[in-house]
Rosetta silent file (secondary structure, phi, psi, omega in degrees, C-alpha in Angstrom):
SEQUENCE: XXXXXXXXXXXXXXXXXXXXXXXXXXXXXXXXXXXXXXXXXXXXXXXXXXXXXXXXXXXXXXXXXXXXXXXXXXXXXXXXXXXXXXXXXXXXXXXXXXXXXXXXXXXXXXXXXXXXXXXXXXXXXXXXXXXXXXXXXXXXXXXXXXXXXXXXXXXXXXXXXXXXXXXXXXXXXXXXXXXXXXXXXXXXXXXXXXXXXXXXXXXXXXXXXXXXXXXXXXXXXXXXXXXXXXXXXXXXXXXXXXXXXXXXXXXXXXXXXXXXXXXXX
SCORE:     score description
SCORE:     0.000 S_00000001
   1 L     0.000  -28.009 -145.103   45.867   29.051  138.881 S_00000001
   2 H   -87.661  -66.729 -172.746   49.761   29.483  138.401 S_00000001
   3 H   -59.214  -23.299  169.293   48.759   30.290  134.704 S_00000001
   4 H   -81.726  -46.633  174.359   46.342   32.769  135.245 S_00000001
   5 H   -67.333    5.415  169.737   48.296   35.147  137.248 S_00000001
   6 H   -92.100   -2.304  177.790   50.952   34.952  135.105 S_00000001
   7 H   -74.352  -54.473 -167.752   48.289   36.095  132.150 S_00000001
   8 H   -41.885  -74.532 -150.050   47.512   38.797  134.947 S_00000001
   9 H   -56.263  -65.579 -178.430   50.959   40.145  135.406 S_00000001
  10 H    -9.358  -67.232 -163.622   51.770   40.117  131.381 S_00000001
  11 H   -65.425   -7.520 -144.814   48.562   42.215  131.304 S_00000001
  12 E  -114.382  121.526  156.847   49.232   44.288  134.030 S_00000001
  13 L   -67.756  174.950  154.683   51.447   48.013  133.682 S_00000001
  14 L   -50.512  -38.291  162.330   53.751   48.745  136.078 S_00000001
  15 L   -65.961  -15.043 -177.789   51.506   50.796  138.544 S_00000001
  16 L    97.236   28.899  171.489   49.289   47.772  138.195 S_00000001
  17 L  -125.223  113.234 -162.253   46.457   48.944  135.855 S_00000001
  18 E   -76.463  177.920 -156.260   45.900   45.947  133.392 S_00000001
  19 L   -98.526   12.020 -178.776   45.897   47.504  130.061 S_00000001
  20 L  -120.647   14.849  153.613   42.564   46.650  128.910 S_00000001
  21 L   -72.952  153.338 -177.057   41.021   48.323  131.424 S_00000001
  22 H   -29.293  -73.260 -145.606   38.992   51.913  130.958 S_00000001
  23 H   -67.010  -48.327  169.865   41.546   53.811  133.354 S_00000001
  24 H   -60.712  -63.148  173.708   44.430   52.084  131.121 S_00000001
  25 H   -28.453  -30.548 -171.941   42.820   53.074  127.707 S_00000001
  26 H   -68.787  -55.969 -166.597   42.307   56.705  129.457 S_00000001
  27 H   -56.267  -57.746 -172.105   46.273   57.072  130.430 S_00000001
  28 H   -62.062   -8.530  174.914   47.491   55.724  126.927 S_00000001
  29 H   -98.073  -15.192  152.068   45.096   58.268  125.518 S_00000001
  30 H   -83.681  -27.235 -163.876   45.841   61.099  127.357 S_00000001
  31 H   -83.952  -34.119  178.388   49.943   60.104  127.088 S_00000001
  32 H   -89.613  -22.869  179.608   49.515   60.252  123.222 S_00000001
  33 H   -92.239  -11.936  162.412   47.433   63.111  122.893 S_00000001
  34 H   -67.577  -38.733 -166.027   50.375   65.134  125.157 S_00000001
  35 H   -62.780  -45.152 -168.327   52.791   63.338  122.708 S_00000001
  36 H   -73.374  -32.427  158.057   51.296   64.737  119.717 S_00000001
  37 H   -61.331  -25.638  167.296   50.677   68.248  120.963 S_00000001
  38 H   -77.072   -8.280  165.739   54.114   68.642  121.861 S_00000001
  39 H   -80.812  -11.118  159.508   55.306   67.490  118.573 S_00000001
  40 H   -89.195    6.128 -179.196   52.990   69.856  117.072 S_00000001
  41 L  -120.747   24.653  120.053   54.021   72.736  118.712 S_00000001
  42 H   -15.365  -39.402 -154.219   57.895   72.143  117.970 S_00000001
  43 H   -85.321  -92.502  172.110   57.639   74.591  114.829 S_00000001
  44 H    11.894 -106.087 -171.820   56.037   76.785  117.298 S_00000001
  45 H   -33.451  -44.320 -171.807   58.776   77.036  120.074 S_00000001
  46 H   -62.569  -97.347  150.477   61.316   76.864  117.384 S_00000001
  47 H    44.227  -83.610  158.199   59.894   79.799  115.961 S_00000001
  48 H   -69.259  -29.265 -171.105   59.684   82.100  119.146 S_00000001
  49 H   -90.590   -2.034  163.131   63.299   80.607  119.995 S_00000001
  50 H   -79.129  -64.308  161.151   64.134   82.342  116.519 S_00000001
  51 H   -47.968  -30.333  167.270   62.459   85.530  117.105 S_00000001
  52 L   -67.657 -101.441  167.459   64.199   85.707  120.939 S_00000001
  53 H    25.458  -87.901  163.468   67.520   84.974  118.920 S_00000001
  54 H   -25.621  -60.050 -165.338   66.981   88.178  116.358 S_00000001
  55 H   -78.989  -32.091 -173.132   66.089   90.592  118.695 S_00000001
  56 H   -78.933   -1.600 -156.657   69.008   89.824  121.706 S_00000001
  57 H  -105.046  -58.888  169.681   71.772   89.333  118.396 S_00000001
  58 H   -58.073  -44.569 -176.847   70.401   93.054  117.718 S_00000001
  59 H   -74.552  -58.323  157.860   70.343   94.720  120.943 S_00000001
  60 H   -35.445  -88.774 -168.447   74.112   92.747  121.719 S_00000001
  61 H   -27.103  -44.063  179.307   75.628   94.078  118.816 S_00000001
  62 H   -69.302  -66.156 -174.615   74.461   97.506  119.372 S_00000001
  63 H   -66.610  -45.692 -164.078   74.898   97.396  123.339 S_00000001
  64 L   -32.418  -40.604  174.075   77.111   94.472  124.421 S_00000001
  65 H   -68.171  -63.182 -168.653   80.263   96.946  125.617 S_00000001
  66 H   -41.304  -52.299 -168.591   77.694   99.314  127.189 S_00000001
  67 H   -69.570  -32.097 -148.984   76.631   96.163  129.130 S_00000001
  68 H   -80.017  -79.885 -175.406   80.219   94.528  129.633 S_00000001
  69 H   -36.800  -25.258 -161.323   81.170   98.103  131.341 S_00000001
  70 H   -88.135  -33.012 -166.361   78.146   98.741  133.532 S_00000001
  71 H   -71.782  -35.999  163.777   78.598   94.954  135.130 S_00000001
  72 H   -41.068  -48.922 -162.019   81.923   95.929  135.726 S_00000001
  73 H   -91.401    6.955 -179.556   81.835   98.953  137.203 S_00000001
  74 L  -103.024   13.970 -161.128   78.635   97.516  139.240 S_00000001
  75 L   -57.631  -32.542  158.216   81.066   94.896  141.072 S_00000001
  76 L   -39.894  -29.097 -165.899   80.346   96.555  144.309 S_00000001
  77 L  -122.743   97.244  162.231   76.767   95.850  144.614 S_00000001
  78 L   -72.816   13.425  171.249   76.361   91.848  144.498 S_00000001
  79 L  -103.327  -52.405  162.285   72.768   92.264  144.443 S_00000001
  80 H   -82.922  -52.766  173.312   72.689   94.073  140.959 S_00000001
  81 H   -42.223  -34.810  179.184   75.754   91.933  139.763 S_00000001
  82 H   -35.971  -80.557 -159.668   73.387   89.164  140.901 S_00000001
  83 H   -74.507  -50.026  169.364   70.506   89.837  138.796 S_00000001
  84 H   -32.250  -37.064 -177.029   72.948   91.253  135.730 S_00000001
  85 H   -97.684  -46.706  176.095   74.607   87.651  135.790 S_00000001
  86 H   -87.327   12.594  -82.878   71.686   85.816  135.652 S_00000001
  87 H   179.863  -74.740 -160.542   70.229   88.163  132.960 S_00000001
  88 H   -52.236  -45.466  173.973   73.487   87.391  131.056 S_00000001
  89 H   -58.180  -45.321  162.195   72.949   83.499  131.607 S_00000001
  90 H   -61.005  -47.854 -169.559   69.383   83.452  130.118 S_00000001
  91 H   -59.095  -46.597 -155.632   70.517   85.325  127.008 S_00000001
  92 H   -64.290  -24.965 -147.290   73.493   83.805  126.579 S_00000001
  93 H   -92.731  -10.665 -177.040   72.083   80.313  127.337 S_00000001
  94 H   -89.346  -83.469 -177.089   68.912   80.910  124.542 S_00000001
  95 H   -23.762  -71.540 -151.584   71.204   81.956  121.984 S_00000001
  96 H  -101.146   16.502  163.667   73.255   79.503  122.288 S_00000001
  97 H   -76.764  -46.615 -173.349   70.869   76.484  122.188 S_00000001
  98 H   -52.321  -54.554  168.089   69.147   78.289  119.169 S_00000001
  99 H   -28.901  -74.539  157.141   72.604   78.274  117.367 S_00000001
 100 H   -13.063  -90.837  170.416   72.996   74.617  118.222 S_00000001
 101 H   -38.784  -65.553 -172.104   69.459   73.578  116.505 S_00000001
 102 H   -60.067  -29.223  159.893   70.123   75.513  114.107 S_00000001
 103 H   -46.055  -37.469 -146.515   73.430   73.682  113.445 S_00000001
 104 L  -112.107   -2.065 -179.178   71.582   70.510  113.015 S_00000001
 105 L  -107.026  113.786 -151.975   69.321   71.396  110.707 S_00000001
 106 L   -59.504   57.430  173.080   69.590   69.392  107.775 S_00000001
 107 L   170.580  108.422  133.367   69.690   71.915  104.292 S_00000001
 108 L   -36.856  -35.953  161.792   72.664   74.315  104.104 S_00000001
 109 L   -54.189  -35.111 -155.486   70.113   76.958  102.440 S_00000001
 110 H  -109.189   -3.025  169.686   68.051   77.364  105.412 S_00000001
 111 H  -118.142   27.163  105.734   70.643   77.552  108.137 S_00000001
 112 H   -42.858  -57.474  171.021   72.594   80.116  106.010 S_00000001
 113 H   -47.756  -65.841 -139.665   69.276   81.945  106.006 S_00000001
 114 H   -89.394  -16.142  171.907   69.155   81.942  109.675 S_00000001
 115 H   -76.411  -12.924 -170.585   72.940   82.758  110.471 S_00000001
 116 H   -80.927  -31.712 -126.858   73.166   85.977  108.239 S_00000001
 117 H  -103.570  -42.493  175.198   69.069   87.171  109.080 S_00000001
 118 L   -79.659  -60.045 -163.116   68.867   85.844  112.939 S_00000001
 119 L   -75.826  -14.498  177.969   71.875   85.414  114.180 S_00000001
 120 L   120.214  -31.982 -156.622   73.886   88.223  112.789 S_00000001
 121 L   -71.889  145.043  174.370   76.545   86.378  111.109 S_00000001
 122 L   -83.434   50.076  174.434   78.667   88.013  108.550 S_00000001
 123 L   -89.180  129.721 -160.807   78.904   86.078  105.465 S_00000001
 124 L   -80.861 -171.151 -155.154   80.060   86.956  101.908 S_00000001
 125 L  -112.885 -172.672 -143.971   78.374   84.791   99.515 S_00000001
 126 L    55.551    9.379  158.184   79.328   81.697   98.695 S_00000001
 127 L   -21.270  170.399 -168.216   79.968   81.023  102.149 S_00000001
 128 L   171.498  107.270  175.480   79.718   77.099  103.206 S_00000001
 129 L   -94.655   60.343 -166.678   78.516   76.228  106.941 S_00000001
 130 L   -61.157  141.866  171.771   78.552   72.106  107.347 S_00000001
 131 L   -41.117  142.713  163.810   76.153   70.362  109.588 S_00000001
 132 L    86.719   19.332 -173.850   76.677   70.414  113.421 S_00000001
 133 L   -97.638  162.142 -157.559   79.005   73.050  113.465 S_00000001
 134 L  -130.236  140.391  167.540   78.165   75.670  116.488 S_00000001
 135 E  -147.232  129.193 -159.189   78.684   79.386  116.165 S_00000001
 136 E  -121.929  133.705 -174.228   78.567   81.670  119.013 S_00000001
 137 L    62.326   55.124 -179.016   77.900   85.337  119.093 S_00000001
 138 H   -57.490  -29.711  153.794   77.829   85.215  115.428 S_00000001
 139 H   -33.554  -28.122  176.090   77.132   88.527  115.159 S_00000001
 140 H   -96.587   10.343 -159.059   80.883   89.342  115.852 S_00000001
 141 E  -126.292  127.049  148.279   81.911   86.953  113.258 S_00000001
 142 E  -142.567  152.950 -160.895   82.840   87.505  109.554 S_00000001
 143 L  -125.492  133.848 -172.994   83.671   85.324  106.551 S_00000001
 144 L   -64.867  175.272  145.496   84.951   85.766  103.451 S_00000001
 145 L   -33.701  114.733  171.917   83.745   84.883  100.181 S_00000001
 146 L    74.029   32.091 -178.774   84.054   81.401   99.163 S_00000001
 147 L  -116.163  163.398 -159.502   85.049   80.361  102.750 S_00000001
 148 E  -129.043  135.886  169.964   84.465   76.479  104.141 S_00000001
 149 E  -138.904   98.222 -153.246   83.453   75.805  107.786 S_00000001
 150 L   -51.202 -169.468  177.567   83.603   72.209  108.313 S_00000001
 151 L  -102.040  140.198 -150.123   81.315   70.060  110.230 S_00000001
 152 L    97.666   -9.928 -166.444   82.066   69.965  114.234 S_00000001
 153 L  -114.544  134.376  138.975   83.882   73.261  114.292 S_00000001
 154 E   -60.417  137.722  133.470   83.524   75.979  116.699 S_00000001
 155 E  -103.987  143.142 -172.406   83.344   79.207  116.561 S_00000001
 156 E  -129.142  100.356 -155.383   83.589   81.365  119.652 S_00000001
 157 L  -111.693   15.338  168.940   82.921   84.774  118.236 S_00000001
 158 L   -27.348  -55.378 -173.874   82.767   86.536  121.886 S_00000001
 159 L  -116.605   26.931  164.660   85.955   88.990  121.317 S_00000001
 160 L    96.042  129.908  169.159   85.486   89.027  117.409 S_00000001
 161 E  -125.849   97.829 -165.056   86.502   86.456  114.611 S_00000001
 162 E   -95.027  135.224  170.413   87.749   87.761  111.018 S_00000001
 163 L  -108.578  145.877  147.431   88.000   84.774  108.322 S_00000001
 164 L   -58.370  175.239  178.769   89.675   85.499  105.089 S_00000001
 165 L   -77.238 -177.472  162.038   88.352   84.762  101.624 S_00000001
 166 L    36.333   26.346  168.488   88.712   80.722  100.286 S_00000001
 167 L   -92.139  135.803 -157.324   89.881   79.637  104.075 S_00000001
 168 E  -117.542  113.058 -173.695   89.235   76.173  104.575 S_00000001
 169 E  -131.962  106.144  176.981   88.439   74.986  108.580 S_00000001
 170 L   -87.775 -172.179  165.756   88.124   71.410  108.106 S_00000001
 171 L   -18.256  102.389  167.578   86.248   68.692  110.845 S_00000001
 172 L    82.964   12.140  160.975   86.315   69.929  114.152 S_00000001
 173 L   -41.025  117.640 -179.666   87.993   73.358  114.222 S_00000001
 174 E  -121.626  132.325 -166.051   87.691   75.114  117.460 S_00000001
 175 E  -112.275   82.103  171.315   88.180   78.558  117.148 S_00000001
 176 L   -77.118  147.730  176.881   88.580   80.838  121.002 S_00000001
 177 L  -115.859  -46.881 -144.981   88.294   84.186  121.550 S_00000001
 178 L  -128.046  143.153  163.834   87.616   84.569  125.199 S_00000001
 179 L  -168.694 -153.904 -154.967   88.787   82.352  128.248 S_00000001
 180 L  -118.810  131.366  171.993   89.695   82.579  131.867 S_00000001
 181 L   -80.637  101.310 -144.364   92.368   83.967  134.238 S_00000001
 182 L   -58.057  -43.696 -170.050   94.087   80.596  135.645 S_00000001
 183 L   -61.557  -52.759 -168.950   95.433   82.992  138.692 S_00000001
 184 L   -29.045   83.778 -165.437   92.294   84.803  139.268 S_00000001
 185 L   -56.843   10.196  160.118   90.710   83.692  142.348 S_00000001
 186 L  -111.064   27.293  178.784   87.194   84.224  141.237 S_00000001
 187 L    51.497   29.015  179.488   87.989   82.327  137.759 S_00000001
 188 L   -66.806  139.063  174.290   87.045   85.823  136.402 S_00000001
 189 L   -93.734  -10.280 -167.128   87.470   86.288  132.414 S_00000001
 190 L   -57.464  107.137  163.175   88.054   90.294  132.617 S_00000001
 191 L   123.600    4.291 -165.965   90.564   91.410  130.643 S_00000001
 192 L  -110.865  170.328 -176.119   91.185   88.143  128.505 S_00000001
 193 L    74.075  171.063 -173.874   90.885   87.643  125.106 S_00000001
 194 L   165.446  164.543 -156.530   91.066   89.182  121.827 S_00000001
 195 L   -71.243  144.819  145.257   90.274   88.442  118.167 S_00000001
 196 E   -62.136  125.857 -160.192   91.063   85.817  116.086 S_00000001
 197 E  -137.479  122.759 -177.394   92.176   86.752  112.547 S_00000001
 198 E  -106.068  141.360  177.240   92.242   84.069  109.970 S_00000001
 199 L  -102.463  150.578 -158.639   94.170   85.412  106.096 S_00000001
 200 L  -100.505  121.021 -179.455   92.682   84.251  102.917 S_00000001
 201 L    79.079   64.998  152.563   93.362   80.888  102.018 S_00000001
 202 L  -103.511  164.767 -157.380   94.894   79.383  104.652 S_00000001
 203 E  -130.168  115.595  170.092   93.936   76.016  105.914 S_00000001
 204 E  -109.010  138.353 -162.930   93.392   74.528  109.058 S_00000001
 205 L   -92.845  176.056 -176.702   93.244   70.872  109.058 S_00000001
 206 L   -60.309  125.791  155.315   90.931   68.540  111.431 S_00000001
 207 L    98.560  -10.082 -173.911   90.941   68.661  114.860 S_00000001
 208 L   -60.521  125.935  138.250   93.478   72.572  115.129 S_00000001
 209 E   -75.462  115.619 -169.626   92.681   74.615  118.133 S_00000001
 210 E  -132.465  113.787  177.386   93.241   78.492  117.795 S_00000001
 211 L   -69.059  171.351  170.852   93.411   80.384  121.204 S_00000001
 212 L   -80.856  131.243 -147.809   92.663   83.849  121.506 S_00000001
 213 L    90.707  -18.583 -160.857   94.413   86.744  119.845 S_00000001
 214 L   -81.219  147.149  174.070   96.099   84.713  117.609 S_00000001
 215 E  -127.744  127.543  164.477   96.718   85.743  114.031 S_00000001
 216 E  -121.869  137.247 -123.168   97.047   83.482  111.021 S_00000001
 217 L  -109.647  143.854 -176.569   98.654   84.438  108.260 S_00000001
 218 L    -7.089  153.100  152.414   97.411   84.237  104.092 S_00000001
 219 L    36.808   25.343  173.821   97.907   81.122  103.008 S_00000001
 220 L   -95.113  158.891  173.869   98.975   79.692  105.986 S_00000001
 221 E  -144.205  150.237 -163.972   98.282   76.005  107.033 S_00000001
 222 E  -103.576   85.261  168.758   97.507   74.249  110.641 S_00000001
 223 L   -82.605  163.529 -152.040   98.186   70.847  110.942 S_00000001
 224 L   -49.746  150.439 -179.710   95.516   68.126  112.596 S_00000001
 225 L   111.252  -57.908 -162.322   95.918   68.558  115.972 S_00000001
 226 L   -62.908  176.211  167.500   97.641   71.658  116.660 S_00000001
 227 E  -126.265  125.809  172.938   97.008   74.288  118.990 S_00000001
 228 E  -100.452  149.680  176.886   97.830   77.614  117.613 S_00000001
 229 L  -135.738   -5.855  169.301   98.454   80.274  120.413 S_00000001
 230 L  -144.916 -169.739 -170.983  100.248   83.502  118.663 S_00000001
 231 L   -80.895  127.653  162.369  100.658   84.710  115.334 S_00000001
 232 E   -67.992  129.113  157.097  101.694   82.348  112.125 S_00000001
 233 L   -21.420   66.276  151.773  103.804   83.082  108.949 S_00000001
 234 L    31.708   70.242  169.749  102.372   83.710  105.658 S_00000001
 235 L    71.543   55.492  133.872  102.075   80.088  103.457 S_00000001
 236 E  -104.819  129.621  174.185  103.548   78.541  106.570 S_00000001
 237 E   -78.832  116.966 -175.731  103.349   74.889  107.596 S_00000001
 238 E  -137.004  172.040 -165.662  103.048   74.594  111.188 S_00000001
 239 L  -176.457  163.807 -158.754  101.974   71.498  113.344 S_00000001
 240 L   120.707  115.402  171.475  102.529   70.994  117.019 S_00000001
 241 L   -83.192   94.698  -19.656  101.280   71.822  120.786 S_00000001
 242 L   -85.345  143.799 -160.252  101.969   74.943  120.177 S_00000001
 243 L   -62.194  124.501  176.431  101.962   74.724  116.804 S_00000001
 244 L  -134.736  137.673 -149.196  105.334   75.667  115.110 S_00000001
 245 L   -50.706  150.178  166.595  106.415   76.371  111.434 S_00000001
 246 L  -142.274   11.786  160.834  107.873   73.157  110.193 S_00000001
 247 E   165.704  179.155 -171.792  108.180   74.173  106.620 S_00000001
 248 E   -92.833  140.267 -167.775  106.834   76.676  103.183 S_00000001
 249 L   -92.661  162.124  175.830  103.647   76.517  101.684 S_00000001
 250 L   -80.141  144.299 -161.408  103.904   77.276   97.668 S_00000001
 251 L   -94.406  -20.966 -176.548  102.857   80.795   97.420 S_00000001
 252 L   -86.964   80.487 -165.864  101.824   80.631   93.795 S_00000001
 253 L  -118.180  112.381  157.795   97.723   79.431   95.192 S_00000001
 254 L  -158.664   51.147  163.350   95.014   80.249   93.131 S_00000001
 255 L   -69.487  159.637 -171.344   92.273   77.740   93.698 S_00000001
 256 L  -136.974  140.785  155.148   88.772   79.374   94.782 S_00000001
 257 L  -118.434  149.040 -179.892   85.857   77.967   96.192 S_00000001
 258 L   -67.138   -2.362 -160.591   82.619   78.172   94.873 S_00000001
 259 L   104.688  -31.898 -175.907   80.168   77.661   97.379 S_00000001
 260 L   -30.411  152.954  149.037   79.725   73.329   96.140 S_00000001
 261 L  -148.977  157.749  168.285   78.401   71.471   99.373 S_00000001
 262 L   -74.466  125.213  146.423   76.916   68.017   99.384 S_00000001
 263 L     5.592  127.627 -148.861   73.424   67.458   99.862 S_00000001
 264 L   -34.938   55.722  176.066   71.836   68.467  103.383 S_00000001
 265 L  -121.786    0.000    0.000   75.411   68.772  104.969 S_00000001
């Protein structure tokens, strides 16, 4: 007796429907035939989440100040600020999961496609995007010719990001535009921020932070680590929280890059 209910329970799911019963064959057969329609309609969603993507990356670019001003100046009325903020929250929050995926998707050809055609972004050719890296409001973003943007690195193109030609942002660059006023008591962003301007061939090494406003200068280099927060030298070495010249870069630079990337990275 001992052994047969212990045959039961083996047999037995968790709700208690053994599995070679009808009603189990029905559930694993309904549970597989959800699984496969949602893996066929993946394309699908992707797709439409493309197609959102285009059209709000066009209407921002064209609008986005028009919008930034009206929520201001609607601050009075929490009922329209309301809806205006959650408005702001869908787009922003589609975009930037579309970005994301699109980060992750393995061949450099086809996520190139989709940052200049969906998203907006502004890249000269030979351009080089590495897997996982996330770039936001790419539309505000442009890169020079022959520029490298490792894998891991941010971009936060919110108040505008100019890259030089041949600039090199290795593993894990995070690049701000936009942030918060620490006094403000409603943690309000108004009035912060400003562009980032990267000069052509300077180099930031793995792991550099660059705050907003900040300018860095030709040929300058970042070492791992830093945080830059103002403007940098010209084929300066700087390194440090906040990052400060510790010495001269040779000025006579006239490596290029071509565009090379490894294999669906």
């Amino acid at each position: 007796m001992a052994g047969e209910r212990l045959r039961a329970r083996k047999a037995a799911r968790p709700g208690g429907v053994p599995l070679h019963s009808g009603a189990g064959k029905r559930h694993a057969g309904v549970a597989g035939r959800i699984a496969l329609a949602a893996l066929a309609l993946r394309p699908a969603f992707f797709g439409l989440g493309l197609a959102a993507s285009a059209a709000l990356s066009r209407i921002l670019k064209r609008k986005e100040e028009d919008l930034r001003r009206m929520r201001y100046e609607g601050e009075g009325n929490s009922e329209f600020t309301d809806r205006l903020d959650a408005a702001a929250r869908m787009v922003n929050g589609t975009l930037r999961y579309m970005a994301v995926r699109t980060g992750r998707i393995p061949s450099h050809a086809v996520r190139m496609f989709l940052y200049r055609k969906v998203f907006l972004l502004g890249a000269e050719k030979d351009v080089v995007v590495h897997h996982g890296a996330e770039i936001r409001a790419a539309y505000k973003i442009r890169i020079g010719e022959g520029s490298i943007i490792g894998d891991e690195a941010k971009l936060d193109g919110r108040r505008g990001i100019d890259i030089g030609r041949h600039v090199n942002l290795s593993t894990g660059v995070w690049i701000w535009t936009l942030d918060h006023d620490p006094q403000s008591p409603n943690f309000s962003s108004r009035g912060r921020g400003g562009r980032v301007t990267i000069g052509d061939r300077a180099w930031l090494s793995a792991g550099a932070v660059v705050l907003p406003g900040s300018a860095i200068g030709e040929g300058a280099v970042v070492a791992a680590g830093s945080v830059v927060t103002g403007d940098l030298e010209p084929y300066s070495i700087n390194a440090g929280v906040p990052a400060r010249k510790v010495g001269e870069r040779n000025r006579d630079l006239a490596y290029s890059f071509d565009g090379s990337h490894q294999p669906f990275l």
